[in-house]
N, C-alpha and C positions, 0 to 999 in steps of 0.2 A: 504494500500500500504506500501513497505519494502524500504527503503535507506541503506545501508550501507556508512557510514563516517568512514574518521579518529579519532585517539586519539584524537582530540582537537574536534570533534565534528564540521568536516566542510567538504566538499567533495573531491574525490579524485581528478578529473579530475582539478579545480582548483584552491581547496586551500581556495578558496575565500568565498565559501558560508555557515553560519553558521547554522545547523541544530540544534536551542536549545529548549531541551523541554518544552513544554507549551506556543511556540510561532508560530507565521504564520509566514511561507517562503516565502517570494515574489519574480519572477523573473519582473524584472521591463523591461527586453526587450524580454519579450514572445513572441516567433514569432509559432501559428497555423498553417498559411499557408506555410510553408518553403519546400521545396520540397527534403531536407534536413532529412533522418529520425532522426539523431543525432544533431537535429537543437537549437536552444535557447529554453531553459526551464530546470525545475526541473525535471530529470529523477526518476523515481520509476517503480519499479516491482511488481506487484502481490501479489506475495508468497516470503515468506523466501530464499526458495531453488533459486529461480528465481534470486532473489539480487545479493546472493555467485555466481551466478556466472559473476558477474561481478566484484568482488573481496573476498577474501576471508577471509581478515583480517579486523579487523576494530570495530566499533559499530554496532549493527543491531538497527534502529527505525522504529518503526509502527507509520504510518502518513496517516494523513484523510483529503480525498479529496474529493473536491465537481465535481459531474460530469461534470458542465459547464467549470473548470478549467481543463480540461484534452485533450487532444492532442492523438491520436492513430492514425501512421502511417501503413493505410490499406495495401498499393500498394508493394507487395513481399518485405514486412518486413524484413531485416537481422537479427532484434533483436526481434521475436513478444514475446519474453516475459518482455519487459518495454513498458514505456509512458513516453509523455512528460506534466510536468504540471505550470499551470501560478501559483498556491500558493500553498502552504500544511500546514496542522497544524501538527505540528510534537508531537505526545501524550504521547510517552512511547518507552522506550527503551527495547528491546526485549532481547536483547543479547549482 
């Protein structure tokens, strides 16, 4: 899976969350059931291209996630190309 961060290596929407390599990301208030597609959790994309377009500037990191961590809002998706997920190890920077 792809994140796209700012310069400082934290996320866009806000700010707060620190994407550093070589460490696990915990959202500590995951919420799976939220009826919410854009609800609490680590969002990632798929693919690279998939990321960019939810911004275009930034760091690109590839980040490994376990399937039980992962969140997929089935129900006419606005966005089916993310997820939402409760931790990520963040491995390497791509770009």
């Amino acid at each position: 899976m792809y994140k796209i961060v700012n310069e400082e290596y934290k996320d866009f929407w806000t700010d707060s969350v620190l994407y550093k390599i070589g460490t696990v990301v915990n959202c500590p208030d995951f919420d799976e059931n939220s009826a919410l597609e854009c609800g609490k959790g680590l969002h990632l994309s798929p693919t690279i291209d998939e990321a960019k377009q939810f911004n275009q500037s930034g760091h690109i990191l590839k980040c490994l996630v376990d399937k039980k961590d992962v969140f997929v809002f089935e129900i006419n998706p606005q966005y089916p190309n993310k997820v939402r997920c409760r931790k990520v190890f963040v491995k390497e920077e791509v770009f």
